[in-house]
C-alpha positions in Angstrom: -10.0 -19.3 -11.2 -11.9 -22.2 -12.8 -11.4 -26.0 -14.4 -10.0 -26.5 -17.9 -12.6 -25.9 -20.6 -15.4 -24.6 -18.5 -15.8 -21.0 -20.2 -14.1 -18.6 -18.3 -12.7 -16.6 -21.6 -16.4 -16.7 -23.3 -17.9 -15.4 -19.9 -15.7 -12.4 -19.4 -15.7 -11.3 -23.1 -19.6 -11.2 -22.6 -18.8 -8.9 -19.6 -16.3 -6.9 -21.8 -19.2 -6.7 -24.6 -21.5 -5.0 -21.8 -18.6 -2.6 -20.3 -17.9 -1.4 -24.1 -21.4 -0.9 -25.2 -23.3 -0.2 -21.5 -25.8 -2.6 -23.2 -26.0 -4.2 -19.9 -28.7 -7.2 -19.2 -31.5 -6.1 -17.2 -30.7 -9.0 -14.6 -27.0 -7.1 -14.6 -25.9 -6.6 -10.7 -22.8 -5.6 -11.3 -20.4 -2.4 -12.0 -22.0 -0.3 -14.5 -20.0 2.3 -16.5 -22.3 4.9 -17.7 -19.1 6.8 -19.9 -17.4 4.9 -22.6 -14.7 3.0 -20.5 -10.8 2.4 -21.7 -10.4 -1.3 -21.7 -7.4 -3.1 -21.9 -7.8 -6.8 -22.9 -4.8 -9.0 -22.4 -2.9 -11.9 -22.8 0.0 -14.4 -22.6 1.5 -13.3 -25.8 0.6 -11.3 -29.1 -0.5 -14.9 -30.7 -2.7 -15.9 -27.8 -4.4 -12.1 -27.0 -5.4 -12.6 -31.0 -6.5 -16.2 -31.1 -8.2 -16.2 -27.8 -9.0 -12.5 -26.7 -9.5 -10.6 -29.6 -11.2 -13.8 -30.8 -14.0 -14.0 -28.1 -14.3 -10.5 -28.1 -15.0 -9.7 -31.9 -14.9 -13.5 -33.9 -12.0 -15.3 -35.4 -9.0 -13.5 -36.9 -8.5 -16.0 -39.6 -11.2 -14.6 -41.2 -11.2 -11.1 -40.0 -12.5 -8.7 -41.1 -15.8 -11.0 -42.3 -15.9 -12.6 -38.9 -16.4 -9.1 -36.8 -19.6 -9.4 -34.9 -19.3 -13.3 -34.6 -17.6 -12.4 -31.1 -19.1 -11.1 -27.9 -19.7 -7.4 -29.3 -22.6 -6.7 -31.3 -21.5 -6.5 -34.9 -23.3 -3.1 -35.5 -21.6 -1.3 -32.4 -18.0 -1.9 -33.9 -16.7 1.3 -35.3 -14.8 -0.2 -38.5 -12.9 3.6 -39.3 -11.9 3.4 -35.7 -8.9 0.6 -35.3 -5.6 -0.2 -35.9 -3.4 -2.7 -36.9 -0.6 -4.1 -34.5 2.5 -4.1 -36.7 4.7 -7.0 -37.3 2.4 -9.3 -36.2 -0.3 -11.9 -38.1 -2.7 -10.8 -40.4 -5.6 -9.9 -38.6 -4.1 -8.9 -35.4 -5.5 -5.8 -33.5 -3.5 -2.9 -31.4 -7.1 -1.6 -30.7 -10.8 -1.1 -31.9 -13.6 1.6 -31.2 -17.3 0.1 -30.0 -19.9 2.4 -29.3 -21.7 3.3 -26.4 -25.0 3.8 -25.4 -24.3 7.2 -23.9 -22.7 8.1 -27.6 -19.1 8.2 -27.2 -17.0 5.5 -28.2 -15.4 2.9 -25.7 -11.8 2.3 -26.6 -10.3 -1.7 -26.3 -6.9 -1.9 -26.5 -5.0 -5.4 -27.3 -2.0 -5.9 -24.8 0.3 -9.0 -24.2 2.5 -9.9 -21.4 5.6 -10.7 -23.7 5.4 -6.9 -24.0 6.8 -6.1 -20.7 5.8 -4.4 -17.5 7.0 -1.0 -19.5 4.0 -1.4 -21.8 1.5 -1.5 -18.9 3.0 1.5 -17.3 1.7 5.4 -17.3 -2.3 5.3 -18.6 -5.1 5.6 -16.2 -7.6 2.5 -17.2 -10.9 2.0 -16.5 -11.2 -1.9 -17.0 -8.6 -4.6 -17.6 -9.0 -8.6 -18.4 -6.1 -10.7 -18.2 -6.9 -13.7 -19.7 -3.9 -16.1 -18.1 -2.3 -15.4 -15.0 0.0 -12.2 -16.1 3.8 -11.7 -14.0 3.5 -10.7 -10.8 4.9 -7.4 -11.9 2.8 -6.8 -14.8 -0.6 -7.6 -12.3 1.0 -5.2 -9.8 1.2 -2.2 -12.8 -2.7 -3.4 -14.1 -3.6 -2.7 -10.3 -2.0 0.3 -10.4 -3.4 1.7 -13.4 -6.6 1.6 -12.7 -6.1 3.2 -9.4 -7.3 6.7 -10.2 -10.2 5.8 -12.1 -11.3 3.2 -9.0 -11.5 0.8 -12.1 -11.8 -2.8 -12.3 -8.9 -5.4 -12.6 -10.7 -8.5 -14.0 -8.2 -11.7 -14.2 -9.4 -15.3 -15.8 -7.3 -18.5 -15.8 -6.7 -22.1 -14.7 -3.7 -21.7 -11.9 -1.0 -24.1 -14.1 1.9 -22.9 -12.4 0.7 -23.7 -9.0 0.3 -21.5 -5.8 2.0 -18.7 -7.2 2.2 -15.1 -5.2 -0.5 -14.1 -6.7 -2.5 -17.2 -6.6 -1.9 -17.2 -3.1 -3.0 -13.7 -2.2 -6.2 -14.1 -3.7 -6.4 -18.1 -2.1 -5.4 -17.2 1.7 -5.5 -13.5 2.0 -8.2 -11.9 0.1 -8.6 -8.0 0.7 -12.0 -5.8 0.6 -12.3 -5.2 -3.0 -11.2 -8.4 -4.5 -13.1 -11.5 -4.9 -12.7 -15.5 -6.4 -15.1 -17.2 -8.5 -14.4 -20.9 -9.1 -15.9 -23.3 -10.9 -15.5 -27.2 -11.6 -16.5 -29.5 -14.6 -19.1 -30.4 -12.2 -20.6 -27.1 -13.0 -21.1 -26.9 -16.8 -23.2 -28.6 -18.6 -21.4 -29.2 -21.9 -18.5 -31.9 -20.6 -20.4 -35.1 -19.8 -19.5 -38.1 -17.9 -17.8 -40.2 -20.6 -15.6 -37.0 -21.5 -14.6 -36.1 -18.2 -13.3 -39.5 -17.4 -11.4 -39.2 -21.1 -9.7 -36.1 -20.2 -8.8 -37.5 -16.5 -7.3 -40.1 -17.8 -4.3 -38.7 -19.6 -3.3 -36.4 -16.4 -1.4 -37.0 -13.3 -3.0 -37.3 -10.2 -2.0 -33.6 -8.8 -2.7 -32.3 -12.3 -6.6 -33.6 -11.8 -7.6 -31.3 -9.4 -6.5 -28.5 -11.6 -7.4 -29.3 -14.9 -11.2 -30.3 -13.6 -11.7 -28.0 -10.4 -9.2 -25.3 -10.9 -7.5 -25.9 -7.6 -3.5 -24.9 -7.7 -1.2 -27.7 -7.7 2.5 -28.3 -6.9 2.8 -31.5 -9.1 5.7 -33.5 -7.5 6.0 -30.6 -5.0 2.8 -31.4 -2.9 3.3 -33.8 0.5 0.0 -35.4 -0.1 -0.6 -36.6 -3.6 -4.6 -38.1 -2.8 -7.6 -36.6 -4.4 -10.1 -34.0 -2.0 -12.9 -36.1 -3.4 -11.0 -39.4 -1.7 -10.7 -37.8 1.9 -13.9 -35.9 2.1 -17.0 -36.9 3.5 -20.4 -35.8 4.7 -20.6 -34.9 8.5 -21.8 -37.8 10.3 -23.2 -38.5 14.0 -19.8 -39.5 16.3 -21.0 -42.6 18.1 -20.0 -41.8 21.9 -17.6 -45.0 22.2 -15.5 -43.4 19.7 -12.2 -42.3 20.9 -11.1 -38.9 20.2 -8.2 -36.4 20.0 -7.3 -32.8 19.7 -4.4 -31.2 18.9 -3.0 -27.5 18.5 -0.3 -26.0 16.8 0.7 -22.4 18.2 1.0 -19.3 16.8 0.9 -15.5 16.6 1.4 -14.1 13.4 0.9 -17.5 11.5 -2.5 -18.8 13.3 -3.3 -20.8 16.1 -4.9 -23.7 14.9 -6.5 -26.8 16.3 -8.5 -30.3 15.1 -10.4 -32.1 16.6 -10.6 -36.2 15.7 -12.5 -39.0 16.4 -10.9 -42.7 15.2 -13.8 -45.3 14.5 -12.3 -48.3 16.0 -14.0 -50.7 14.1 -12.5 -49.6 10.4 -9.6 -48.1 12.5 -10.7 -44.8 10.1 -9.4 -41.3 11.2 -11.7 -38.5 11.3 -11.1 -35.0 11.5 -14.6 -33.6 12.0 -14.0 -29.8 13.3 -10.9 -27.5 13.1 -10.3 -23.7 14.6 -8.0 -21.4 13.3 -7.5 -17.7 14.4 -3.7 -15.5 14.5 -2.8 -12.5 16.4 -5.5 -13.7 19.4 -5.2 -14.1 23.1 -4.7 -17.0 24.4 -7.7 -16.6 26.9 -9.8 -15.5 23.5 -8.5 -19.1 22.2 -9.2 -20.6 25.4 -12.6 -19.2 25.3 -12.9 -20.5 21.7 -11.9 -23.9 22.2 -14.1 -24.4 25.7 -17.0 -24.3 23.4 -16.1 -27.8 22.3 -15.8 -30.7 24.4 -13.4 -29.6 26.8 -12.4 -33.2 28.3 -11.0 -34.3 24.6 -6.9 -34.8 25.0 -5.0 -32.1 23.3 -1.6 -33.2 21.9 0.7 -30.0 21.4 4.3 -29.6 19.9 7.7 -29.5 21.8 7.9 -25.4 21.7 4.5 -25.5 24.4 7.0 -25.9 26.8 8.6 -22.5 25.9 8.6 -20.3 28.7 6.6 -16.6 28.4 8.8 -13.5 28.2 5.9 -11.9 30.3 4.4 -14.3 32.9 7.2 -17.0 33.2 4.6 -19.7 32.5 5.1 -22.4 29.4 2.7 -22.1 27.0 0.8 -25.3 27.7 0.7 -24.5 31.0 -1.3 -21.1 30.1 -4.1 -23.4 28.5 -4.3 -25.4 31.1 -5.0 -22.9 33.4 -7.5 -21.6 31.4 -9.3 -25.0 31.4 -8.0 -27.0 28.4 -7.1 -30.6 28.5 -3.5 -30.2 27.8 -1.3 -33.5 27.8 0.9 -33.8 30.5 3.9 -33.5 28.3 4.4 -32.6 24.1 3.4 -34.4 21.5 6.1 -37.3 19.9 5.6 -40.0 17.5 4.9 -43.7 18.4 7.9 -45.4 19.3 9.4 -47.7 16.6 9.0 -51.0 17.2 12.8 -51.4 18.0 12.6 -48.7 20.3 9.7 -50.1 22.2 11.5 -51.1 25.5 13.7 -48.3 25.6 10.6 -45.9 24.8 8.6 -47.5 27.7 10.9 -45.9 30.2 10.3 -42.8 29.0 7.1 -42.7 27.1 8.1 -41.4 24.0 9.2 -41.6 20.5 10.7 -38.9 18.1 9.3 -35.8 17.1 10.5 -36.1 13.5 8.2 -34.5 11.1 8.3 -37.5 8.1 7.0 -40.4 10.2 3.8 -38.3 10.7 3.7 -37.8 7.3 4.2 -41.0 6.1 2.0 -42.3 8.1 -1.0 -40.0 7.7 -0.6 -40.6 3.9 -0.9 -44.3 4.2 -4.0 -43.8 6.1 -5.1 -41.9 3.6 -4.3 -44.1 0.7 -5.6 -47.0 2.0 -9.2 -45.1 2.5 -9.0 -44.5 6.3 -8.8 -40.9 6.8 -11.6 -38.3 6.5 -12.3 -35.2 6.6 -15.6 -33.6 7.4 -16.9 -31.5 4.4 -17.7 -28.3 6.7 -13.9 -28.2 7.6 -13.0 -25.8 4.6 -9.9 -24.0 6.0 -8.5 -27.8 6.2 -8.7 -28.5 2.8 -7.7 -25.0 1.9 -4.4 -25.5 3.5 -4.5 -29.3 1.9 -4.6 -27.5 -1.2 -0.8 -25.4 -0.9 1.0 -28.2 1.2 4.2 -28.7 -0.8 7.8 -29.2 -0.9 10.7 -27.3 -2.5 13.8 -28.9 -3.1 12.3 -32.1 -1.4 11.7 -30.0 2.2 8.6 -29.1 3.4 7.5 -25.1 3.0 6.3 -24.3 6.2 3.2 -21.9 5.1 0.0 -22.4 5.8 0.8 -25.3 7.5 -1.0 -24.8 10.5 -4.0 -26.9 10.0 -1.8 -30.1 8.5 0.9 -29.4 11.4 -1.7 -30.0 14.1 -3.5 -33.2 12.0 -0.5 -34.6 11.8 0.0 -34.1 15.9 -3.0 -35.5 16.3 -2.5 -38.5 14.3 0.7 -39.4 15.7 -1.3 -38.8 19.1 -3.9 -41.6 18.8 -2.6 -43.9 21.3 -3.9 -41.6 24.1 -7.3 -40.8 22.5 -10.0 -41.2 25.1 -13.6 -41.9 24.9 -15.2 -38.9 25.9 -19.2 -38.6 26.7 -21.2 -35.5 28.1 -20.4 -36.9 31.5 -16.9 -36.1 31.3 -17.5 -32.9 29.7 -15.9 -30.6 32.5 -14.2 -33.2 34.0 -10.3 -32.6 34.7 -8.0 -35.7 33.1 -4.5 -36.6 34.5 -1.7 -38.1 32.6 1.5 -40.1 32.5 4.2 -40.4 30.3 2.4 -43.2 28.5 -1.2 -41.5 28.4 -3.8 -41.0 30.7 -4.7 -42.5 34.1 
């Protein structure tokens, strides 16, 4: 899952070419098939599975057949009496082609495209499939399928243009033994320099950026935060001791638990969040245990449902992590009081809990240059990354991460300057803070 224009079709014909022939490199770690293999190579549509598969694999159809062995596939191991012709479709178009093997049989490489249908991908056994483009849902499902009894390999290459699909996101947030993601950014070849890259930047939107140059799925319009990784990341940095900081958690079972942890430089007024924990279907004394590893006198802010009651015990949530030595506000999380609001909030301390004002406000920070995140906080940015709207509401998945930032955030007027000294020691609060 890579940039725009980085290789990813001329690497994985080169893997084809060794599957086909088992001429493998001797620096080859990977899968060896010592039989001729059945391949299927595949793509969007008859057209593009020509112009771009069958291309890489075997040279350019314009000029077929004088181009064969221009491609990835050794002109000599081609088996000319062994191919056929697709009908109906351009000159030069393939339905298949022989290649021999070292072990002398003959690999077969069948041409497939996913304007075809999930019926064409249905019934054969397979030994290897590339799906050059991001195929259906159902037609990935039937490729994964066919290769079942042969424990074959399902290889898939493509820049993720239609956003965080199913798929996308399988692969992204819940990857399974077996399977495995290999990105790779302009910042990685060596072909695209400077002057280029800033060409090609320039005629795309901001959330079409990070997936045309790093391969990151995109919602366009969709996503809630529109600034650049590259804007909001930084290097980890000492926290100077006077610097106020803030936790906050966001609860879950099935969906994670998750928690950040911020410090606010009071001198740029910057917002840092500089370590995050994120863990589902966990105890709350295995959080607890978790989260005492930190600095355990840091305020944590925590949503209105902490207050919920346990079928079990009886107890409120927050009330569980308190008793298992977490600095748990007094009372949930709300936003700063509106500046109308001010007197009437000062009797009670609080504000709204309204999701937008956190929002708004977090990407103002973050527009204006004030908020960072530490590099080493990757399931941050991963959930960064898939943080979108539909139908102008935000999708509460994977969420976790941003949902307890955002708590934080909202949190900073009861940020407390913390030092080793105050480590273990137990805070007390009000309705406006901390005493």
């Amino acid at each position: 899952m890579c940039a725009n224009r980085v290789g990813k079709t001329y690497g994985e014909a080169a893997e084809v070419s060794y599957h086909a022939t088992g001429q493998y490199p001797e620096w080859w770690i990977g899968h060896r098939f010592e039989k001729p293999p059945l391949i299927w190579a595949c793509g969007v549509s008859a057209d593009t599975t020509r112009d771009l598969v069958q291309a890489a694999l075997l040279g350019e159809p314009e000029t077929y057949p004088d181009s064969w062995g221009t491609g990835s596939i050794p002109y000599d191991c081609i088996d000319f009496t062994r191919k056929t012709i697709k009908r109906g479709a351009q000159t030069g178009t393939l339905a298949s082609v022989s290649v021999d093997h070292v072990s002398g049989g003959r690999s077969i490489i069948v041409f497939k495209a996913y304007e075809q249908g999930q019926e064409k991908f249905m019934g054969k056994a397979v030994d290897y499939i590339w799906l050059d483009e991001e195929p259906p849902p159902k037609i990935f499902n039937q490729c994964i399928t066919r290769t079942a009894d042969t424990n074959g390999l399902v290889c898939m290459t493509f820049t993720p243009e239609s956003g965080m699909t199913s798929t996308v996101n399988a692969f992204v947030n819940d990857l399974k033994d077996g399977q495995a993601v290999v990105q790779a950014t302009w910042d990685d070849v060596d072909h695209l320099d400077e002057a280029r890259k800033k060409q090609l930047l320039s005629v795309y939107t901001p959330a079409e950026r990070e997936m045309r140059s790093r391969g990151i799925p995109v919602y366009g319009s969709g996503m809630v935060f529109t600034v650049l990784e590259d804007e909001l990341v930084c290097d980890p940095i000492p926290l100077p001791n006077h610097w106020p900081r803030i936790a906050a958690i966001d609860f879950g079972w099935e969906h994670p638990t998750a928690v950040v942890w911020c410090a606010i430089d009071p001198e740029t007024d910057t917002f840092y969040v500089y370590d995050t924990y994120r863990q589902n279907k966990t105890s709350i004394p295995q959080h607890c245990l978790n989260l005492r590893r930190r600095n355990r006198a840091i305020p944590m802010a925590y949503p209105h449902d902490g207050h919920q009651h346990d079928k079990g015990s009886g107890a409120q949530l927050a009330q569980q992590y308190r008793d298992e030595g977490i600095q748990m506000m007094n009372t949930h999380f709300t936003n700063p009081p509106a500046k109308d609001a001010k007197a009437k909030a000062k009797l009670s301390g609080k504000g709204n809990i309204n999701v937008e004002p956190g929002i708004a406000a977090m990407l103002n920070r973050m527009e204006t240059g004030n908020f960072k995140v530490f590099s080493t906080c990757f399931d941050w940015f991963e959930e960064y990354r898939t943080y979108h709207r539909k139908e102008g509401k935000i999708v509460p998945l994977i969420d976790d991460l941003m949902s307890a930032t955002r708590y934080a955030h909202q949190s900073i007027r009861y940020a407390k300057v913390v030092t080793n000294n105050t480590m273990n020691k137990k805070i007390e609060y009000n309705n406006d803070g901390i005493i």
